[in-house]
N, C-alpha and C positions, 0 to 999 in steps of 0.2 A: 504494500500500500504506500501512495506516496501521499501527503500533507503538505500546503502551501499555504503561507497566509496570507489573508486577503487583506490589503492594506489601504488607507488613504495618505496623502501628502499633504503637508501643510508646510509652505516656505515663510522665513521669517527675516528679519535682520536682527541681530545682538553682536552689540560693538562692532557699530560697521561692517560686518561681515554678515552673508549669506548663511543661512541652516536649514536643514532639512528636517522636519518633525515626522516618523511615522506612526500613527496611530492603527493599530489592529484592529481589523472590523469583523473579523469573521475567519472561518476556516472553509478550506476546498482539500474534500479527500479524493482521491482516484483509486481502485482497488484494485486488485491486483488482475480482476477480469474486465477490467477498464468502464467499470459503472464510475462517473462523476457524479458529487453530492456536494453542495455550498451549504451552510449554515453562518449565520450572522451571530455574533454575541448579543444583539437587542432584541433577537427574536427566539428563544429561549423554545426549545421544543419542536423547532420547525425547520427541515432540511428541505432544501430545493433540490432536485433531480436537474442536470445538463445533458441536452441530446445536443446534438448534431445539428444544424440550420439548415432545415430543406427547403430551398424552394417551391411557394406555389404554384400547381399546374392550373392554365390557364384553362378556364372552362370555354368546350366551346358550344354552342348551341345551334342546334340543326334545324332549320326550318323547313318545314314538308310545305314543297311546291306546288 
C-alpha cells in the first residue's frame, strides 16, 4: 500500500524572506490492487473512492424518416 499526503500551500514572508507553510489536509491511500481512497481530516468517517476520468459518449439520436 502506498500513503501520500494531501496537502495545501500557504506562502508567506518572515524577515524579508519567502516560506512555504504546508498544512495537511487529508490522506490518499492506493492499495496494493491499485483501488484509490482520499479521506480528509475535516470529514471524519468518510472516504472518497478515485476512478479513472472517462469521457462522455456523445449521445446520438436517430430520427425515423
Amino acid at each position: 500500500m502506498q500513503l501520500f499526503n494531501v496537502c495545501s500551500k500557504k506562502e508567506y514572508i518572515k524577515d524579508g524572506e519567502k516560506k512555504i507553510k504546508w498544512m495537511r489536509a487529508g490522506l490518499l491511500k492506493i492499495t496494493d490492487t491499485g483501488k484509490r481512497f482520499l479521506t480528509f481530516f475535516h470529514l471524519p468517517g468518510i472516504e472518497y473512492h478515485l476512478f479513472e476520468h472517462e469521457p462522455k459518449k456523445e449521445e446520438v439520436i436517430q430520427l425515423d424518416e
